[in-house]
py3Dmol code that shows the C-alpha trace and the ligand (Angstrom):
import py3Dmol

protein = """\
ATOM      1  CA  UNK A   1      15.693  13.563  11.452  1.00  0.00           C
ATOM      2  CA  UNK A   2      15.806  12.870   7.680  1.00  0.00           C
ATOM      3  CA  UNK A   3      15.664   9.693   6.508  1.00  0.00           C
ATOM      4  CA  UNK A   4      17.088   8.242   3.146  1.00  0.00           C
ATOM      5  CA  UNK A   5      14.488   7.252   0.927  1.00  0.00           C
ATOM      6  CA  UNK A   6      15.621   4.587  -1.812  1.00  0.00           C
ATOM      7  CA  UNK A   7      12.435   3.369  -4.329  1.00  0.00           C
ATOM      8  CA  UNK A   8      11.950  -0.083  -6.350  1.00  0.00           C
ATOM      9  CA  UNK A   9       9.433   0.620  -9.221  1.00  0.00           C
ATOM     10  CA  UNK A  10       7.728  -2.413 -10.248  1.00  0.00           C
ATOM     11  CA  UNK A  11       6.486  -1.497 -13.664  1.00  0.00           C
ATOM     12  CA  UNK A  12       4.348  -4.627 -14.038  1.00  0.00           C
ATOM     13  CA  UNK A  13       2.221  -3.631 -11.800  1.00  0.00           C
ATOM     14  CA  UNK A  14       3.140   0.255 -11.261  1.00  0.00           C
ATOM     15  CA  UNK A  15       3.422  -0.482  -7.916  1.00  0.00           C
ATOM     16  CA  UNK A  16       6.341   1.473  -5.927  1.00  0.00           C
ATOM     17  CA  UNK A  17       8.060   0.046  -2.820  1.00  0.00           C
ATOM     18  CA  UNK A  18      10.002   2.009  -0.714  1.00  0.00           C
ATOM     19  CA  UNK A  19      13.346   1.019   2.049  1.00  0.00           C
ATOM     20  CA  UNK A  20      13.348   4.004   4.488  1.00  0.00           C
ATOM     21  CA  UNK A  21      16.051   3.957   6.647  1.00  0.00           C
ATOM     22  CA  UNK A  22      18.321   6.301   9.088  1.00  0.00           C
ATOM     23  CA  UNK A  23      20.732   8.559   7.678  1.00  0.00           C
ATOM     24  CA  UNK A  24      22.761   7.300   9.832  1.00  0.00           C
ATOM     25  CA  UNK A  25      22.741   4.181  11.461  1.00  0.00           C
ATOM     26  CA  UNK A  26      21.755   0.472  10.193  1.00  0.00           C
ATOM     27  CA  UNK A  27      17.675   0.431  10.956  1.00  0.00           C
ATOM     28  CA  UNK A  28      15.348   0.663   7.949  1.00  0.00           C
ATOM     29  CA  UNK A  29      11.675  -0.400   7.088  1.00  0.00           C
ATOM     30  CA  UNK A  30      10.388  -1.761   3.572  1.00  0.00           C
ATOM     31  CA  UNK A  31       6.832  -0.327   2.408  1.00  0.00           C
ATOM     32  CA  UNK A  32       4.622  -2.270  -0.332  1.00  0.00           C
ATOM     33  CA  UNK A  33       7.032  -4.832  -1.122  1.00  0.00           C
ATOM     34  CA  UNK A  34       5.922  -6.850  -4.157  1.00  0.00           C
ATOM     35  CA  UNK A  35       5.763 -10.517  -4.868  1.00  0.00           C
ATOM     36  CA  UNK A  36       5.456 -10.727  -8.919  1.00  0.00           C
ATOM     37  CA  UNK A  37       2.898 -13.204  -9.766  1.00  0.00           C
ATOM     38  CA  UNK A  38       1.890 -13.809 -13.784  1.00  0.00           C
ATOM     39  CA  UNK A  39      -1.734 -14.222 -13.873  1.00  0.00           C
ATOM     40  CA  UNK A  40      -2.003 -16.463 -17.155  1.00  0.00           C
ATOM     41  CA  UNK A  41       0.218 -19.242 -15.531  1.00  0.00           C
ATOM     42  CA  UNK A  42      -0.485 -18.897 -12.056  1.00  0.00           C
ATOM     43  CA  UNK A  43       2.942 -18.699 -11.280  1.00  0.00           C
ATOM     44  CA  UNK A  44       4.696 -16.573  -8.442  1.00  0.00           C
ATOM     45  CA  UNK A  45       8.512 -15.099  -8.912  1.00  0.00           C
ATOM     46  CA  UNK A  46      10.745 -13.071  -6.385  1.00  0.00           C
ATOM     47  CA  UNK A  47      12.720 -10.933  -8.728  1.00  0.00           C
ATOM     48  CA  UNK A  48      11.098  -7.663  -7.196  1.00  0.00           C
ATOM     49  CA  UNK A  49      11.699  -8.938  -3.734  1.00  0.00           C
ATOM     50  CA  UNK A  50      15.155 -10.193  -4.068  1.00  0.00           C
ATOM     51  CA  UNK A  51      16.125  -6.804  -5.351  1.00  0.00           C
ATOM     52  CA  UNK A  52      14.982  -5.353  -2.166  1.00  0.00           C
ATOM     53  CA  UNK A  53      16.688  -8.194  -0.513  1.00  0.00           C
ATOM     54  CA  UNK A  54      20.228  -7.537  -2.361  1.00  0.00           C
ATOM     55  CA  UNK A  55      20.213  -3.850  -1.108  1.00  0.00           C
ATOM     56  CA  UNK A  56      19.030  -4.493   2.291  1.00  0.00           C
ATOM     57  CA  UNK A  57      21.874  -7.074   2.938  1.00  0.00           C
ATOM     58  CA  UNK A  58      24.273  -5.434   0.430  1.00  0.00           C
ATOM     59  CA  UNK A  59      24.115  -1.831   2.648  1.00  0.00           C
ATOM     60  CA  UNK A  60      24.257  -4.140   5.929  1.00  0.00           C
ATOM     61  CA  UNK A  61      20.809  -3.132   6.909  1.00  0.00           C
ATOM     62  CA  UNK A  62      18.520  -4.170   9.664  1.00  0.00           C
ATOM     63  CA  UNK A  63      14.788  -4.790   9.154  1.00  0.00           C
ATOM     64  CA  UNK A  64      12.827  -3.335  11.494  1.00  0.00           C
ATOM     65  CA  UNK A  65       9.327  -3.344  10.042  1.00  0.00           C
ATOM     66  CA  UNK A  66       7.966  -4.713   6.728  1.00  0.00           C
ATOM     67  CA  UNK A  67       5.319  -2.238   6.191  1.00  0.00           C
ATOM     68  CA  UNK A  68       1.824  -2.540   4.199  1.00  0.00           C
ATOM     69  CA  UNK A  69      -0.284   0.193   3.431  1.00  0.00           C
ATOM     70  CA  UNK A  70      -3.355  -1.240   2.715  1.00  0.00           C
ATOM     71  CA  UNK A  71      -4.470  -4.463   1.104  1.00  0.00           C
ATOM     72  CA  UNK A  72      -3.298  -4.269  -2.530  1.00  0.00           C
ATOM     73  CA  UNK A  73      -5.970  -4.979  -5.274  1.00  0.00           C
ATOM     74  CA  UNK A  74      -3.342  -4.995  -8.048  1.00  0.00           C
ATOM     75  CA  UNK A  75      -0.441  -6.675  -6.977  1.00  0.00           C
ATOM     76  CA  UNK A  76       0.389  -9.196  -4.463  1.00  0.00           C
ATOM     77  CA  UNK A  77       2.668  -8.557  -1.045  1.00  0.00           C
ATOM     78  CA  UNK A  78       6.204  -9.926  -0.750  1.00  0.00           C
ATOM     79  CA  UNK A  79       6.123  -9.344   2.724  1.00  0.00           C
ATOM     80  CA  UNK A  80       6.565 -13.376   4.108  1.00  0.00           C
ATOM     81  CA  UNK A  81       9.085 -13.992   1.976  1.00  0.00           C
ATOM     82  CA  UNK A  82      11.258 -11.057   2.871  1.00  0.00           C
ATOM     83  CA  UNK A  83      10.916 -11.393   6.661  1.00  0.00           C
ATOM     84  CA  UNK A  84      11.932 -14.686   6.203  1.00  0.00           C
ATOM     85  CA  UNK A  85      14.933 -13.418   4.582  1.00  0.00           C
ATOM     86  CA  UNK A  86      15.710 -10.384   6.677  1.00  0.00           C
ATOM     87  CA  UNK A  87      13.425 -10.384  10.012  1.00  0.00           C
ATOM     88  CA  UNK A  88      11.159  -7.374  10.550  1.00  0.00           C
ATOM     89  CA  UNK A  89       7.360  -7.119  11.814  1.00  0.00           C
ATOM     90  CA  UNK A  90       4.791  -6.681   9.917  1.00  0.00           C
ATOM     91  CA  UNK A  91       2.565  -4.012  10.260  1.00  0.00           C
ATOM     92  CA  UNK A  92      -0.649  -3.123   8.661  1.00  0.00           C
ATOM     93  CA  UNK A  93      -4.240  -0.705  10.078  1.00  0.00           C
ATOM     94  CA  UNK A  94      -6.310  -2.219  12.337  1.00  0.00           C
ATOM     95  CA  UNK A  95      -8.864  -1.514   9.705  1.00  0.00           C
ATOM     96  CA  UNK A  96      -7.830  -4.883   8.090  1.00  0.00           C
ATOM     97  CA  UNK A  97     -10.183  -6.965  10.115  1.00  0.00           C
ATOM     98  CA  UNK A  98     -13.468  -4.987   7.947  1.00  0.00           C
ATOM     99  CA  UNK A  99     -11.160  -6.035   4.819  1.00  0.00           C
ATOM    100  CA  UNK A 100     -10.946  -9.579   6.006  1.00  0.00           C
ATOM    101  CA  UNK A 101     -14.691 -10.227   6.984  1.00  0.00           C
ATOM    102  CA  UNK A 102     -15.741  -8.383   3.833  1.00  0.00           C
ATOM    103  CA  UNK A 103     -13.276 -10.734   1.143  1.00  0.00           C
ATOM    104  CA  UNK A 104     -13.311 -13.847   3.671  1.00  0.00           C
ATOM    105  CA  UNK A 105     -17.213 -13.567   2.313  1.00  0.00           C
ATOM    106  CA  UNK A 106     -16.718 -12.894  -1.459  1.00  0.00           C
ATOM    107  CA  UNK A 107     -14.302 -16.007  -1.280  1.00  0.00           C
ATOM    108  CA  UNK A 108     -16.334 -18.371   0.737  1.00  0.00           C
ATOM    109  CA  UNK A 109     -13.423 -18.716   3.521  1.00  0.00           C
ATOM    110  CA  UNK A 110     -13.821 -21.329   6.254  1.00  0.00           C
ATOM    111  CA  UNK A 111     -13.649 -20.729  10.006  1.00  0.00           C
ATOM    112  CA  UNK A 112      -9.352 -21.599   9.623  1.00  0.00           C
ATOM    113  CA  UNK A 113      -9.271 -17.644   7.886  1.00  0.00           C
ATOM    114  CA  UNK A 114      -9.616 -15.727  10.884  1.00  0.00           C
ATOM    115  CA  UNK A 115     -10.800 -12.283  10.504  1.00  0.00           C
ATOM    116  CA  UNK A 116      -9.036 -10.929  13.685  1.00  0.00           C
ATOM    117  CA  UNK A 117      -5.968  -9.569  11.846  1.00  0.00           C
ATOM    118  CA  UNK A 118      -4.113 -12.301  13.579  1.00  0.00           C
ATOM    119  CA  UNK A 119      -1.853 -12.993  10.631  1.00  0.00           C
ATOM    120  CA  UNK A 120      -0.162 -10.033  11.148  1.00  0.00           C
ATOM    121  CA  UNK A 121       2.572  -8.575  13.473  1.00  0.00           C
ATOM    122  CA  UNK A 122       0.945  -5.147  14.485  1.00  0.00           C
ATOM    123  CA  UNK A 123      -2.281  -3.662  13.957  1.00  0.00           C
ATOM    124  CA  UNK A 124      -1.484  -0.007  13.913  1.00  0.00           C
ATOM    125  CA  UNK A 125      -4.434   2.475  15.007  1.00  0.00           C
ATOM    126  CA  UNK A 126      -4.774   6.251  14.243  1.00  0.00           C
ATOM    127  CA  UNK A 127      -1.702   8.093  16.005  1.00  0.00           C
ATOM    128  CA  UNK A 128       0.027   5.652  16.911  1.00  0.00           C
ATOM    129  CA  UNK A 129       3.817   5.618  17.035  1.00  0.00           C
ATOM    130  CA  UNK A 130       6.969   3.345  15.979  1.00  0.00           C
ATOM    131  CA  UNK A 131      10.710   3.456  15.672  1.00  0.00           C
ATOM    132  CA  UNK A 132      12.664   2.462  12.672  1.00  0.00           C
ATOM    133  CA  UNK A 133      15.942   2.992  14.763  1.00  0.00           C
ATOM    134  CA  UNK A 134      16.858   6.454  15.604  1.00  0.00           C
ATOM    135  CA  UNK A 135      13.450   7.298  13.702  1.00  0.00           C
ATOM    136  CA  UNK A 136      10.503   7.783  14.561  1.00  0.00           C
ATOM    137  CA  UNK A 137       7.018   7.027  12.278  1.00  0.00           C
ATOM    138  CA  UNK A 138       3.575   8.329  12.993  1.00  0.00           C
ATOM    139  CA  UNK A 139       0.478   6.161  11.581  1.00  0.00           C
ATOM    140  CA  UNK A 140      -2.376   8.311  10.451  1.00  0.00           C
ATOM    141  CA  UNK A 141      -5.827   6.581   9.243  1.00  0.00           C
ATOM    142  CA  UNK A 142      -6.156   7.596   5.575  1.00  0.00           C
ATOM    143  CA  UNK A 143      -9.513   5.382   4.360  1.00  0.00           C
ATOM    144  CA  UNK A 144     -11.314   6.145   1.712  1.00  0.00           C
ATOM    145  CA  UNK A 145      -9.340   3.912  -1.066  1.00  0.00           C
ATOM    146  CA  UNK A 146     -10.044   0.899   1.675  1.00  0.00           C
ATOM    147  CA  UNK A 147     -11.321   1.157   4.949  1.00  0.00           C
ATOM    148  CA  UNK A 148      -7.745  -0.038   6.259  1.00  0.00           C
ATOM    149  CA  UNK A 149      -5.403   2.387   4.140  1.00  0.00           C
ATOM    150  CA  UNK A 150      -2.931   3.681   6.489  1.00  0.00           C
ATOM    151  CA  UNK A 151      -0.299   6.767   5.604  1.00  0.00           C
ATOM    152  CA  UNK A 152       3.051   6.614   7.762  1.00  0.00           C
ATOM    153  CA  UNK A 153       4.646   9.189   8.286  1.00  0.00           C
ATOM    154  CA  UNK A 154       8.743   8.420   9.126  1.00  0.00           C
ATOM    155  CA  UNK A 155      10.572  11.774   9.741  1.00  0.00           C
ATOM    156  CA  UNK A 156       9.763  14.210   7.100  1.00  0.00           C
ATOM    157  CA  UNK A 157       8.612  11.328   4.726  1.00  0.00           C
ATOM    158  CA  UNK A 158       4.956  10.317   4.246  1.00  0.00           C
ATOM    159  CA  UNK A 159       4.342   7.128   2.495  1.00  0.00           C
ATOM    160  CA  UNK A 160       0.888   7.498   1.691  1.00  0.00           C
ATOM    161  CA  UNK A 161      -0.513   4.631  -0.407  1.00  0.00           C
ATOM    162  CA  UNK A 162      -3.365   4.991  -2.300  1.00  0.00           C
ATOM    163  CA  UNK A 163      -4.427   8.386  -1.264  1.00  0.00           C
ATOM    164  CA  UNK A 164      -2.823  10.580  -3.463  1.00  0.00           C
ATOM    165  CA  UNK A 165      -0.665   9.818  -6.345  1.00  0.00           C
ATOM    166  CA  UNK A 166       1.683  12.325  -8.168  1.00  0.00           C
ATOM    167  CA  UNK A 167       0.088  16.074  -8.301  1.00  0.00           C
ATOM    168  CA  UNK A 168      -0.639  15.228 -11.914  1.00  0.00           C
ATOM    169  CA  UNK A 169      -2.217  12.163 -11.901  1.00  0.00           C
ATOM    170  CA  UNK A 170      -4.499  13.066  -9.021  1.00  0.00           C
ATOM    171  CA  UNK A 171      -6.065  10.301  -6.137  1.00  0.00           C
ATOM    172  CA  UNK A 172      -6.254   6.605  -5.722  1.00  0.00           C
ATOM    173  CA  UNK A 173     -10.302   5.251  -6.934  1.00  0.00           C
ATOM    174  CA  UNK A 174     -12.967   4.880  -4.262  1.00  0.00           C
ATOM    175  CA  UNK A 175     -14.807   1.736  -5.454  1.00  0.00           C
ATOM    176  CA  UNK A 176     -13.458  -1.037  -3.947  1.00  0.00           C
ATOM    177  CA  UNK A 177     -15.628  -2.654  -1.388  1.00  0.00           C
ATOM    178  CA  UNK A 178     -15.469  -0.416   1.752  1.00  0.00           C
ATOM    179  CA  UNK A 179     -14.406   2.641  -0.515  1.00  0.00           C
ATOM    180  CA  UNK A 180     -15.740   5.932  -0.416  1.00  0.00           C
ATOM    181  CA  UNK A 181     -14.935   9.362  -2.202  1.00  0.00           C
ATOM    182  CA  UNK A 182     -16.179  11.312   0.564  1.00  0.00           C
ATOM    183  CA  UNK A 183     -14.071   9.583   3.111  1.00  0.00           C
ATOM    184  CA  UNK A 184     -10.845   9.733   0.985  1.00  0.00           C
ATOM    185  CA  UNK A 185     -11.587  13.630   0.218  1.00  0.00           C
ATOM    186  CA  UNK A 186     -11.454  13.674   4.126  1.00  0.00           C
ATOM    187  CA  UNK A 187      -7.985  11.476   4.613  1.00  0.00           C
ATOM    188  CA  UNK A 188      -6.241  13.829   2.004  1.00  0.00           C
ATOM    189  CA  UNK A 189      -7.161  17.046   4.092  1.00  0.00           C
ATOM    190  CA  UNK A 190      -5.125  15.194   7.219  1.00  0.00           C
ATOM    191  CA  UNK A 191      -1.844  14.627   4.587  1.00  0.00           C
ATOM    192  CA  UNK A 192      -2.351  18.011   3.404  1.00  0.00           C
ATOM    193  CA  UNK A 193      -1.788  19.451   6.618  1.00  0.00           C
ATOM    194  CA  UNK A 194       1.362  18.271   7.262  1.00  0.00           C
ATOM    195  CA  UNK A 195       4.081  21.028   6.910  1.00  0.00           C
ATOM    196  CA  UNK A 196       4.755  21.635   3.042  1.00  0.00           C
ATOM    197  CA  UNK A 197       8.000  20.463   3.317  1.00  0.00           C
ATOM    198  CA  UNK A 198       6.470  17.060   4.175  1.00  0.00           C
ATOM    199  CA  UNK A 199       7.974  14.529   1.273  1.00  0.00           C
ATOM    200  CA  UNK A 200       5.364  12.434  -0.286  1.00  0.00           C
ATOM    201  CA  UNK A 201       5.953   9.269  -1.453  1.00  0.00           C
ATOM    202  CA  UNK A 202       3.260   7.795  -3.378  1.00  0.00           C
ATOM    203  CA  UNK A 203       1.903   3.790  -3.475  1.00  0.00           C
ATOM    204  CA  UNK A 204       1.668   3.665  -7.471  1.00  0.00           C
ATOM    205  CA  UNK A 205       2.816   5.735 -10.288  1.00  0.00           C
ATOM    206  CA  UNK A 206       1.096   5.232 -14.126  1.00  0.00           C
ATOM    207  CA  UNK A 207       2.782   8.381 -15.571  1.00  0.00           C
ATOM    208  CA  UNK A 208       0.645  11.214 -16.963  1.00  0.00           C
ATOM    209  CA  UNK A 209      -0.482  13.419 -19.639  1.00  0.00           C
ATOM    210  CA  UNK A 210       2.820  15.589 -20.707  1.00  0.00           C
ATOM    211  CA  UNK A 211       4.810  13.206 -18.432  1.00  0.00           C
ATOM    212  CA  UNK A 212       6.856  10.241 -20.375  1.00  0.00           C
ATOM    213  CA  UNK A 213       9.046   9.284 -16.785  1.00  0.00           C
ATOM    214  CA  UNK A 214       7.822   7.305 -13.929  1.00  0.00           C
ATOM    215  CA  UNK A 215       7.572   9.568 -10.707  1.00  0.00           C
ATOM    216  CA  UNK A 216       6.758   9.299  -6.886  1.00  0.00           C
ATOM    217  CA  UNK A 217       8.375  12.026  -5.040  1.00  0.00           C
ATOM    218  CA  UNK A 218       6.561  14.776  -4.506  1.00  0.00           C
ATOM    219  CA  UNK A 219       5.835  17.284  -0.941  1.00  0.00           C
ATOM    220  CA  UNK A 220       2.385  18.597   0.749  1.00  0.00           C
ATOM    221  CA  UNK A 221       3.086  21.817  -0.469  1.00  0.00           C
ATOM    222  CA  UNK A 222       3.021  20.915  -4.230  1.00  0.00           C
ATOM    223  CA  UNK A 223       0.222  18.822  -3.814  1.00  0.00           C
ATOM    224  CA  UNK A 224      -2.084  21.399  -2.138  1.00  0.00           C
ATOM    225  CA  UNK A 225      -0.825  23.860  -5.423  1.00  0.00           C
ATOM    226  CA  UNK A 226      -1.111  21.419  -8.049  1.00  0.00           C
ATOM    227  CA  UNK A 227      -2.863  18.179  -7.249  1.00  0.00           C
ATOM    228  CA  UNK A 228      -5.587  17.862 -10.415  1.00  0.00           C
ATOM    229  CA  UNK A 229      -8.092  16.635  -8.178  1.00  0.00           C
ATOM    230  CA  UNK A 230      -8.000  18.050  -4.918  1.00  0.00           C
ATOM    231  CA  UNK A 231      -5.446  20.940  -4.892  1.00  0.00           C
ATOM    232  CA  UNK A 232      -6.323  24.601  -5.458  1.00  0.00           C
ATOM    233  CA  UNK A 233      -8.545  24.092  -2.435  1.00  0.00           C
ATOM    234  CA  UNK A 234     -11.123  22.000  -4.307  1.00  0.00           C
ATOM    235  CA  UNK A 235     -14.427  21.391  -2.205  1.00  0.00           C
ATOM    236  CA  UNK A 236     -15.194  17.987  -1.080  1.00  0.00           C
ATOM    237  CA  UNK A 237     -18.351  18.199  -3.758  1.00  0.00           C
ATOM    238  CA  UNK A 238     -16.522  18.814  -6.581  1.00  0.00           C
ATOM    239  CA  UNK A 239     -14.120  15.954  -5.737  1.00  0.00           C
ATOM    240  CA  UNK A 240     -16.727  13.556  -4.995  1.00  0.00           C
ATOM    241  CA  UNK A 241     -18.635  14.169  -7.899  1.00  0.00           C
ATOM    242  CA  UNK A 242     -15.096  13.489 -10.326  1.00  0.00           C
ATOM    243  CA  UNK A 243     -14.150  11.164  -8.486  1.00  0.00           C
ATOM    244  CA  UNK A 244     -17.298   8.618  -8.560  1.00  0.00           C
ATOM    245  CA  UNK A 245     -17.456   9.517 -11.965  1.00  0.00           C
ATOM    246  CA  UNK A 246     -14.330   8.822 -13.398  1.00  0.00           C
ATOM    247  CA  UNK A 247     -14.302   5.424 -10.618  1.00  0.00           C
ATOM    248  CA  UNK A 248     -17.753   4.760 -12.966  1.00  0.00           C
ATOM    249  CA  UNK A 249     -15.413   3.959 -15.708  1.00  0.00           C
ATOM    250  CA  UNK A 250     -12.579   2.294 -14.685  1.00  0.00           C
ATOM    251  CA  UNK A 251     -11.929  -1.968 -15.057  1.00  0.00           C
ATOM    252  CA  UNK A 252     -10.737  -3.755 -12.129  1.00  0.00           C
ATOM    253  CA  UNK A 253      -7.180  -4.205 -11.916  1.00  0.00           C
ATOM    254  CA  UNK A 254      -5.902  -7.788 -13.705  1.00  0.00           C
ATOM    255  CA  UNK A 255      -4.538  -9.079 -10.249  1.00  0.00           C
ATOM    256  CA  UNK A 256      -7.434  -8.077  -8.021  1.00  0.00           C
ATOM    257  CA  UNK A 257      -8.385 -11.766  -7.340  1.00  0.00           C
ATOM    258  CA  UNK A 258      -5.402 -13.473  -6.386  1.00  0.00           C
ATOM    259  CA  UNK A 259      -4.133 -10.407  -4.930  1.00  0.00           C
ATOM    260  CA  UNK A 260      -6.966  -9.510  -2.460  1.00  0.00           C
ATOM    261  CA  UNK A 261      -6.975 -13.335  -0.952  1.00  0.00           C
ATOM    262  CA  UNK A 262      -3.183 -13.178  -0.593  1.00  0.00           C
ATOM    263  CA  UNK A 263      -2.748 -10.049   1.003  1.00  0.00           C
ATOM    264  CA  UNK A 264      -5.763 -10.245   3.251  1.00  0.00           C
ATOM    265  CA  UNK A 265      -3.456 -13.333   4.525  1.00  0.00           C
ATOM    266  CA  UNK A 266      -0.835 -10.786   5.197  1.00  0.00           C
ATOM    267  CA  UNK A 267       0.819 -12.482   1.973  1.00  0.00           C
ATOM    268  CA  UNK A 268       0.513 -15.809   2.442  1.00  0.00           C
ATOM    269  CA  UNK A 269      -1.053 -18.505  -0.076  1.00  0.00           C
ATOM    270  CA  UNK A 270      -3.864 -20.316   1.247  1.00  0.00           C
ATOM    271  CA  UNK A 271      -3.650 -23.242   3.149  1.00  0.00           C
ATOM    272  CA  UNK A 272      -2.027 -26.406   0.502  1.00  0.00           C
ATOM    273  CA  UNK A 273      -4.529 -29.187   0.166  1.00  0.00           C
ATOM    274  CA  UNK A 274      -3.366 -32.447   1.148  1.00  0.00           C
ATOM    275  CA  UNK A 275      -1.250 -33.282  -1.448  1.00  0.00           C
ATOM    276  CA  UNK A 276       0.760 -29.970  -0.787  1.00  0.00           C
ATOM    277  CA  UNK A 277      -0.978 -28.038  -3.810  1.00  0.00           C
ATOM    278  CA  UNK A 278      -2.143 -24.449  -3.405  1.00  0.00           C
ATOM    279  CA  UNK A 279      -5.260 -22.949  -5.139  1.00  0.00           C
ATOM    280  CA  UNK A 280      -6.579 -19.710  -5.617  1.00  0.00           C
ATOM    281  CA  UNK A 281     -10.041 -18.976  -6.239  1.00  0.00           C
ATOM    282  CA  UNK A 282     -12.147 -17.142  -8.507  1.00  0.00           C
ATOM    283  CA  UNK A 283     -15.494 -16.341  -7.389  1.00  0.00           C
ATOM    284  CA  UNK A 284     -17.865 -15.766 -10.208  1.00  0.00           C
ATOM    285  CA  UNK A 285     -19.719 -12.422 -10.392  1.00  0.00           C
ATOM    286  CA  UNK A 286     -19.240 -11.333  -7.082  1.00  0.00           C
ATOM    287  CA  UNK A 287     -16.740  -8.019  -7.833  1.00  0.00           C
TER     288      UNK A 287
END
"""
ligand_1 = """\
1
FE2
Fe -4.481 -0.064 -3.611
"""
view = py3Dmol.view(width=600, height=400)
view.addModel(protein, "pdb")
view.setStyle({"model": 0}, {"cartoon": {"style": "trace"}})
view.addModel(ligand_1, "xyz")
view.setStyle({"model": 1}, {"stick": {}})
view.zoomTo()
view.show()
């Protein structure tokens, strides 16, 4: 069964967030929903959300799962707020509790952030399966951006995260804490050998060399022709070696701080002191 794909670009933070949902029938899940969050004021806004909201309750949908593919590093997750809104579980990799231990000790977290993934719905492990309705999703383990970066795969659609972008802007960077080039070059081979036909759907787009339009469609079969950093059957050295290279030069993203101790909370703010205020923090040389 096919499912219809409708995308929300978020060009603040070139972050793309997906409703799947039957092609018949009322069932749908939202992937990488984004909370907007202006990093000079500190101040949070739901525009992106709400426009996820309008279509959800404007087509009469149910939410069935509010997915996440990993924990973001550039923009914050929405994810609270819309299940508030609309219902829906929410689901992230099992992998999240190595995220949570590793950040819970860059940000000096007491013993009330528990690192057991608890702040979650579901914890979804490698092959594992879910329904979105009359559809069915498979969860492979795709690490190598982060150690919990999940790709579903919902009928013939993959939403893949960080793994690979668009053919011609390449792969997701391997130096986050927990990252690895290797392991990513070995995620990709599992995506790539999904039938060609596969739809891709990719976690971020930034546009490209020749390419002035935002894109995030793509298959298997075009990225195993044309992907500039792993297709054409490139060897897992050769990928490695451009991949920690070009990683070697690249700034963190501008939201990585807030972002990382919000979505490691499954999008919630920390805990309001007792005057009701909520802080972020922002450890000093330790990224
Ligand atoms: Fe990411």
């Amino acid at each position: 069964m096919k499912p219809f794909v409708k995308a929300f670009f978020d060009e603040a933070t070139n972050t793309v967030s997906y409703v799947v949902r039957e092609p018949e029938g009322r069932a749908c899940a939202i992937v990488d929903s984004v909370l907007d969050f202006d990093h000079a004021s500190g101040r949070t806004d739901t525009r992106s959300a709400d426009e996820i909201i309008a279509y959800v309750q404007g087509e009469g949908l149910n939410v069935e799962w509010i997915l996440e593919s990993h924990v973001h590093a550039d923009h914050l997750s929405a994810a609270p707020y819309i299940q508030e809104k609309t219902g829906g579980k929410i689901g992230i990799g099992r992998n999240i509790t190595v995220v949570q231990d590793t950040f819970g000790k860059v940000f000096n977290e007491g013993t009330e952030f528990q690192r057991d993934g608890s702040q979650f719905d579901q914890l979804f492990d490698e092959g594992d399966s879910f329904h979105v309705g009359q559809l069915r999703g498979d969860v492979l383990h795709t690490p190598g951006h982060t150690p919990a970066c999940l790709t579903y795969v919902i009928g013939d659609a993959a939403f893949v995260g960080d793994t690979l972008f668009m053919p011609d802007f390449g792969t997701a960077r391997c130096d986050f804490p927990g990252g690895s080039s290797k392991t990513l070059y070995e995620s990709i081979q599992k995506i790539l050998s999904l039938p060609d036909e596969t739809r891709i759907y990719v976690g971020h787009d930034y546009k490209a060399p020749g390419r002035d339009e935002y894109a995030w469609e793509t298959t298997v079969g075009e990225q195993k022709a044309l992907n500039v950093h792993i297709g054409q059957g490139k060897s897992i050295e050769e990928f490695v070696q451009m991949r920690d290279a070009r990683d070697a030069t690249l700034g963190m993203p501008r939201l990585i701080l807030p972002s990382l101790q919000v979505n490691m909370r499954a999008g919630q703010m920390p805990p309001a002191d007792e005057k009701g205020d909520v802080f972020l923090k922002l450890p000093v040389n330790k990224i």
